[in-house]
Every structure is written in C-alpha cells, then in structure tokens.
Wavefront OBJ file of the C-alpha trace (Angstrom):
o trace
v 7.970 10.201 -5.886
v 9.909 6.990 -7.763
v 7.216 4.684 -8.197
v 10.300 2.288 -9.394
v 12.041 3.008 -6.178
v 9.162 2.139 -4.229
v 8.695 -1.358 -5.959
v 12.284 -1.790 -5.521
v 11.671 -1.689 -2.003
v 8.697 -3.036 -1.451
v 10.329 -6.767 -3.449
v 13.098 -6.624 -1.213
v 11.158 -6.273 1.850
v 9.048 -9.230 0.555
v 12.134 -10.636 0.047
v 13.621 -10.926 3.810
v 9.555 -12.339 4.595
v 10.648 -15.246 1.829
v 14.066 -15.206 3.966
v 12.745 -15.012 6.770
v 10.038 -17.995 6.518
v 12.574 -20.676 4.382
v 14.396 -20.189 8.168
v 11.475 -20.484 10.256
v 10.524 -23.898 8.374
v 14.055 -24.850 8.112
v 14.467 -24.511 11.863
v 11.275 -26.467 12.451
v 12.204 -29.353 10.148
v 15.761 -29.334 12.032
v 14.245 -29.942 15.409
v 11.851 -32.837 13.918
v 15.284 -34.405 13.124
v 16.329 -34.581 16.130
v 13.918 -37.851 16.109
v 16.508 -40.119 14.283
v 13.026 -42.446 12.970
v 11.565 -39.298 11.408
v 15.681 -37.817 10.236
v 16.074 -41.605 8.227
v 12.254 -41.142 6.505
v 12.758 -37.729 5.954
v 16.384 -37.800 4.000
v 15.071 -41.043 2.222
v 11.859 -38.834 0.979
v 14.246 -35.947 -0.134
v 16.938 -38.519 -1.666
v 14.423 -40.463 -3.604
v 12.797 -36.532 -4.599
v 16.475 -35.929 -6.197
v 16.756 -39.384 -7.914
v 13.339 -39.091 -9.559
v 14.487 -34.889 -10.483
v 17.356 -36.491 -12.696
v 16.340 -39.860 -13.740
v 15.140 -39.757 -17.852
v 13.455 -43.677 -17.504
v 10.296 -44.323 -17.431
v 10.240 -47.518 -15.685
v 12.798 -46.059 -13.119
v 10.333 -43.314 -12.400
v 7.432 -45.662 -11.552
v 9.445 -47.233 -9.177
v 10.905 -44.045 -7.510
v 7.245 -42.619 -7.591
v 6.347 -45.650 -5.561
v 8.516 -45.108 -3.166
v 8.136 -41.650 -2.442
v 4.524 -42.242 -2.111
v 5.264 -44.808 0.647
v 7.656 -42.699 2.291
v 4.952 -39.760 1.937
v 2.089 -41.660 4.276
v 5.160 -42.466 6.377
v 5.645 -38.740 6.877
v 2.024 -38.073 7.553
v 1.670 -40.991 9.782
v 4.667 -39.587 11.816
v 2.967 -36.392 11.852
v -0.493 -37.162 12.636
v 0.797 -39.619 15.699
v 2.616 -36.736 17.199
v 0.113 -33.760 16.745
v 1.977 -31.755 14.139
v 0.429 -29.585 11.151
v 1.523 -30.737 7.992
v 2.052 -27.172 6.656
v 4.524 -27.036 8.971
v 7.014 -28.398 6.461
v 6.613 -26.194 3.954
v 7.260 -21.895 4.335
v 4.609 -20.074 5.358
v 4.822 -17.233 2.539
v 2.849 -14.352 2.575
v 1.592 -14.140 -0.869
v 1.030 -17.375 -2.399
v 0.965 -16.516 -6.030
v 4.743 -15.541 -5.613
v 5.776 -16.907 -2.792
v 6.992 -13.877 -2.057
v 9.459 -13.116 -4.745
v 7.867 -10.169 -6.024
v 7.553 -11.480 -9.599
v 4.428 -13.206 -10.709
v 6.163 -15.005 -13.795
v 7.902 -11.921 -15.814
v 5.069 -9.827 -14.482
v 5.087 -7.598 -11.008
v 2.787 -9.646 -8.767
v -0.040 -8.404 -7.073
v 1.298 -8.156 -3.652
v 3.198 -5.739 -4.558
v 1.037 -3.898 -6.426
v -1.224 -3.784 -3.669
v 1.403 -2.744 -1.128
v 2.655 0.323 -3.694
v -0.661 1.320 -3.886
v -1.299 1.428 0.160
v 2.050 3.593 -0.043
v 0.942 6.120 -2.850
v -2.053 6.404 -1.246
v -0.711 7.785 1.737
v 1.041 10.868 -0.565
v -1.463 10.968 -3.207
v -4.152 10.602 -1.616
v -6.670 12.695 1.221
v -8.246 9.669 2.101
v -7.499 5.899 1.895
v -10.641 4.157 3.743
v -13.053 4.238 1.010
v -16.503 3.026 0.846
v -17.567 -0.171 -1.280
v -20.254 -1.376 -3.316
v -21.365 -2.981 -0.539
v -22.521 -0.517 1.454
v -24.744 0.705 -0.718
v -27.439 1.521 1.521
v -30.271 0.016 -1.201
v -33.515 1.990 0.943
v -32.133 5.314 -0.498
v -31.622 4.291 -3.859
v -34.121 4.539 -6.999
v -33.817 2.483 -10.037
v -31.265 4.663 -11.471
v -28.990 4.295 -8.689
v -29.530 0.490 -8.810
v -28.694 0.786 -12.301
v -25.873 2.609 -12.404
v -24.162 0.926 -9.630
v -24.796 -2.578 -11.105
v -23.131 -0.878 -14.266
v -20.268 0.440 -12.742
v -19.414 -2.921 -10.664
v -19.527 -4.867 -14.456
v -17.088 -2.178 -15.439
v -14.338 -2.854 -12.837
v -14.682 -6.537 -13.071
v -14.245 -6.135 -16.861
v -11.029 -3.751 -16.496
v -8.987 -4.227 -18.979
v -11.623 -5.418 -20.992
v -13.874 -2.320 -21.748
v -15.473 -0.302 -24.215
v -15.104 2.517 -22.080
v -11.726 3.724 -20.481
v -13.579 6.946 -19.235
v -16.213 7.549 -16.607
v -18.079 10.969 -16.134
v -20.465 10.822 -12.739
v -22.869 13.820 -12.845
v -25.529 14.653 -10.326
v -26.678 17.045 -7.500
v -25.137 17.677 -4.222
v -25.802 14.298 -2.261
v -26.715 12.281 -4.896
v -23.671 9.548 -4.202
v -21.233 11.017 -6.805
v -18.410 10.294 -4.205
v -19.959 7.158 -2.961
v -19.425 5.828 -6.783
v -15.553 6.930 -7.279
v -14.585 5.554 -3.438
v -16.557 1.971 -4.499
v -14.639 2.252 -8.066
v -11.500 3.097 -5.931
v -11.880 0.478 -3.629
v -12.486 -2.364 -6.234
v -9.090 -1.333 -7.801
v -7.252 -1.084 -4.852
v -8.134 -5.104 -4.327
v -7.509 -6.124 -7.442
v -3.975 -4.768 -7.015
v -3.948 -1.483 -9.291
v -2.460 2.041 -8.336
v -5.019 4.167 -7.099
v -4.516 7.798 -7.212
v -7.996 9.777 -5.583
v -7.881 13.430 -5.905
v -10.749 16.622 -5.832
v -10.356 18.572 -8.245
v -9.557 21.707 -5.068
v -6.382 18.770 -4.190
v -5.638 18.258 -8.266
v -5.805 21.996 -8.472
v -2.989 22.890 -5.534
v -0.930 20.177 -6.714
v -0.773 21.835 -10.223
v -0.058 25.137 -8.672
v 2.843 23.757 -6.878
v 4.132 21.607 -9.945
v 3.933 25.373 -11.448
v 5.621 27.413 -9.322
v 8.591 24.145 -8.990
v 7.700 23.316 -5.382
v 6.164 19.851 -5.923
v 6.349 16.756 -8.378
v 3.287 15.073 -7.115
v 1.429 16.128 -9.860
v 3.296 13.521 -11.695
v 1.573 10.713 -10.082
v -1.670 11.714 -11.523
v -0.255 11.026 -14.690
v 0.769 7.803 -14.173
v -1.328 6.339 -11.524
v -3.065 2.932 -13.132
v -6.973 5.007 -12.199
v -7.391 8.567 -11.378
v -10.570 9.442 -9.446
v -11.391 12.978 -9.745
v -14.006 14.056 -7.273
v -16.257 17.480 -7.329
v -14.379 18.461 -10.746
v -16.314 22.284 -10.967
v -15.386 23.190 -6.953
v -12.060 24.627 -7.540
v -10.554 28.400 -8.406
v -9.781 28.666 -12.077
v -5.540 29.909 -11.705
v -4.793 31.406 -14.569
v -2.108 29.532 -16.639
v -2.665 26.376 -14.251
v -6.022 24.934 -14.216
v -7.447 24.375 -17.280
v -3.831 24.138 -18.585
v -2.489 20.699 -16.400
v -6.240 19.171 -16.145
v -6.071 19.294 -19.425
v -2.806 18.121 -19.424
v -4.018 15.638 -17.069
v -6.905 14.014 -19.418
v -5.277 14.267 -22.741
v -1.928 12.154 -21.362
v -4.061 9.399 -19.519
v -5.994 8.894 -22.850
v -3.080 8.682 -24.873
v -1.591 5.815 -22.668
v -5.239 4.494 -22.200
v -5.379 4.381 -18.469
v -8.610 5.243 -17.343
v -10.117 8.457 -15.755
v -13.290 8.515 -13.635
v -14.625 12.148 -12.712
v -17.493 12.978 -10.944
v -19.034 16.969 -10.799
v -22.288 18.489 -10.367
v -22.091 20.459 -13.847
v -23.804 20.093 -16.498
v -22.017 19.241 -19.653
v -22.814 23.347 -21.279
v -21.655 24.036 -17.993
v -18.371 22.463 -18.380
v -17.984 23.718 -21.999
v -19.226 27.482 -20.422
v -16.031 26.768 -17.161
v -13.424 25.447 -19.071
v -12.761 25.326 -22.725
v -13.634 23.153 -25.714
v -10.451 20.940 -25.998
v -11.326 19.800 -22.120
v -14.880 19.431 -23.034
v -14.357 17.643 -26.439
v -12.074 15.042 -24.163
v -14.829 14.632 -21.420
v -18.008 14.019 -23.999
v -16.115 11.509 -26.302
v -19.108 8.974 -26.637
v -16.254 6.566 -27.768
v -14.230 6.404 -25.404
v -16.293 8.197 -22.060
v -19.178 6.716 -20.011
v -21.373 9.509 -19.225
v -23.288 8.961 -15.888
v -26.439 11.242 -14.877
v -27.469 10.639 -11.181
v -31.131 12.265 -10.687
v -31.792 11.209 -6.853
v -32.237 13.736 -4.522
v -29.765 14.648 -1.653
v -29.307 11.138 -0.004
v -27.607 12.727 2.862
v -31.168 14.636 3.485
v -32.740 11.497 3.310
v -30.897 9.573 5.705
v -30.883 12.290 8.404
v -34.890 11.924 8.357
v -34.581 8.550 8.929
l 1 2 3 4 5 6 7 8 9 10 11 12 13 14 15 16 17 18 19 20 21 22 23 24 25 26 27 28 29 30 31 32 33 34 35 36 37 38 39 40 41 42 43 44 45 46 47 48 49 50 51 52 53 54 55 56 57 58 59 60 61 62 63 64 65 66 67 68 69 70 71 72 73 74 75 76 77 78 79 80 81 82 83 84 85 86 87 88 89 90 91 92 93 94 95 96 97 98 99 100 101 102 103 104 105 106 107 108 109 110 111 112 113 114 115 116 117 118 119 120 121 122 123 124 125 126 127 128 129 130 131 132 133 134 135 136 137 138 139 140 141 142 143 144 145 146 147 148 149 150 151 152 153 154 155 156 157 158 159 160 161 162 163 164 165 166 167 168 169 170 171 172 173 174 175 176 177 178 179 180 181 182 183 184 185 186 187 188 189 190 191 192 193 194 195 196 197 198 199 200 201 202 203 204 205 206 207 208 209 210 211 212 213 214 215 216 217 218 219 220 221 222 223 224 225 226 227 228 229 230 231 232 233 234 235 236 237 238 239 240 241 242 243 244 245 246 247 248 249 250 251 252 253 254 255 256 257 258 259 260 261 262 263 264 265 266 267 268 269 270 271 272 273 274 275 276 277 278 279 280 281 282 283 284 285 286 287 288 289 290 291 292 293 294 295 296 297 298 299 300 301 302 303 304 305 306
C-alpha cells in the first residue's frame, strides 16, 4: 500500500470537516445577524479585532483592548439572554490540536496518525480490537505478571525515550504472551503511532507472497512505526523465505530504530536450534532487546475453573 497516499487522503478528508464546520459556524453567525442589535456589536467586535491586529502603539492598544473587552461581555450578555452556547461562534473542529488541517506545526498531527493507523490495520492486520492494560484480570496474575506488566506500561509511556527499542515475551501456552503485545498495541494505537500486528503463520504467508511477486504487504512490516509479532516458533520454515525476510524483517527495523516486540513460547537455544545465529544474535542483544520470561501457568485453564 502508499502509506503517503493514504495520509494524502486522510488530510484532505480532514480538510472538507475544517470546510465543512467554518460553514456551519459561518451560517450560524449569519442568522444571529439577522438581529441588527447583535449585527452592530458583532462587526464593532471584529472591526476593533482588525484595528488592534495592525496598530504598533502601545497606548492605542490599551484603548482598543478596552473596548473589545466591553464589546466581549456585550456578546455574552446577548448570548446568555437569548439561550445560545457560546461555542457556537467558533467551528466545531474535530481535532483540536490542528483544527483539522492535518499538520500539527511542520509535523503530521495525531489525528491523522491515528486515522492511518485504523486504515492499515484493516490490511495489515487479523485483528484490530485489542485488549488493554486494563483488563488485566489481576486474580490470575502472580508477582511476575504484575511485574512485567507494570514494566511494559513504563515502556510505552516512555516511547521514544527508551533504553530498549526491542521486546522479546517468552512463556508457556496461556501464560498472556498475546494479552501483552494487544495491551502494547493498543497503547500505540492511542497515542497515534502505526500499528502493524502480525503471527508469525500471517508474517510467514505474507513473505511467501512478497516471494513469489503476488503481494507487497510485506512492506508494511518494514515500515510500520511498532511491529507486534505474535507466536514467533508456530509457523512452517519455507525454504529461501522464512528465516530469510524475518530476518530481513528484524535487521531493517533495527537499523531505522523502530521498535519490534515478539512474543513465542521458545526458549532462547530453541530459537538458536529453529533458526540461525544472525536471527538469534539480533533477538538476544542485551543492548538493545528486553527479554521477558512469563512463568504462570495456563491462565486460560485457570479462568475456566473459575
């Protein structure tokens, strides 16, 4: 896909909202005129608003700021006398940092961030309503759960700021690997970065097709702001794909420094023993890699005795 396409589109359809709402409270202020006592306070409040724009004295601007004050509680007392919401006469803009431009100073704003990452999800993504810290159900947790969790919330609040770009979750069947990367996902997603959550069975396929020239997904995986790998162990090994693009996959994100987080119920000889010793070298980087062990038992087992 053309992630710069898909911002491109996404600003101008935040765009026609900003269009779209300067029109609405145009309209509204239009029909207020119609009230020739609120028309003359109203174009004496924007007249004096120019005059104190352009004038450069000092003494001038006390007097203008005077009036404009006085002409304010007029406004207000107009509007409070006939019912009417203040807000009213300014645009109702969907994002507020913005105002719906798009641009948060030279920077892409959230908004938009968050709205390409609701559309990537959808086609990089098997699921997009992921759990969140909290709903961490605390009655089947021990203290390293507790631990770990409180660890891993620090971490995304800190994001940029981290010791650690890479995560590595590894535990048992049921142990809340996937819990972990959907909370991790989750806090991203609101704080307006581009999610991309894959298994490693979905990473896999898509590295196949990017193979074989039937797909350019695999791309996004690349660039994606966090990739969540889940069950990383679970898939086929393809000759000539597998270990080839994950490692692909790992060695490009670390170059750029955008952060991994990989969960998989094998133990780090058995990831040396599965794949080879570039991948593992990559994954057990104590400088750069957060290494997780989860020793609960099956949670899932737990909760159905409940």
């Amino acid at each position: 896909m053309d992630k710069k396409k898909l911002i491109d589109e996404i600003k101008q359809t935040y765009l026609l909202k900003r269009i779209r709402a300067e029109e609405a409270c145009e309209e509204f202020i239009q029909n207020l005129r119609n009230d020739k006592y609120f028309d003359n306070i109203y174009t004496d409040y924007n007249i004096k608003q120019l005059e104190y724009m352009k004038s450069k004295y000092e003494i001038e601007n006390l007097k203008l700021k005077k009036d404009i004050l006085e002409l304010q509680k007029k406004i207000d007392s107009y509007l409070k006398t006939n019912h009417i919401n203040k807000e009213n006469l300014v645009p109702k803009y969907d994002c507020p940092i913005c105002k719906d431009t798009g641009m948060d100073g030279n920077k892409i704003c959230s908004c938009v961030k968050k709205e390409l990452n609701k559309r990537l999800s959808i086609l990089t993504s098997s699921q997009n309503n992921f759990h969140s810290f909290s709903d961490c159900n605390e009655k089947l947790m021990n203290e390293t759960d507790k631990k770990t969790t409180e660890k891993l919330k620090i971490w995304c609040k800190n994001y940029p700021n981290v010791s650690k770009l890479n995560i590595n979750i590894i535990g048992g069947a049921g142990s809340g690997k996937t819990f972990l990367l959907e909370a991790i996902a989750n806090e991203f997603i609101n704080n307006g970065y581009v999610v991309c959550f894959k298994t490693m069975f979905e990473l896999n396929e898509l590295a196949r097709l990017y193979h074989i020239g039937k797909s350019y997904e695999f791309s996004d995986c690349l660039k994606a702001d966090i990739l969540l790998i889940d069950d990383l162990g679970t898939e086929p090994i393809l000759n000539n794909v597998t270990k080839e693009y994950l490692y692909n996959v790992i060695n490009t994100r670390q170059i750029h420094k955008l952060p991994t987080v990989i969960s998989s119920n094998l133990s780090p000889d058995d990831i040396l023993t599965r794949y080879d010793e570039r991948i593992f070298s990559r994954l057990s980087n104590k400088n750069i890699c957060l290494n997780i062990l989860l020793d609960s038992p099956d949670k899932r087992l737990m909760e159905n005795k409940k």
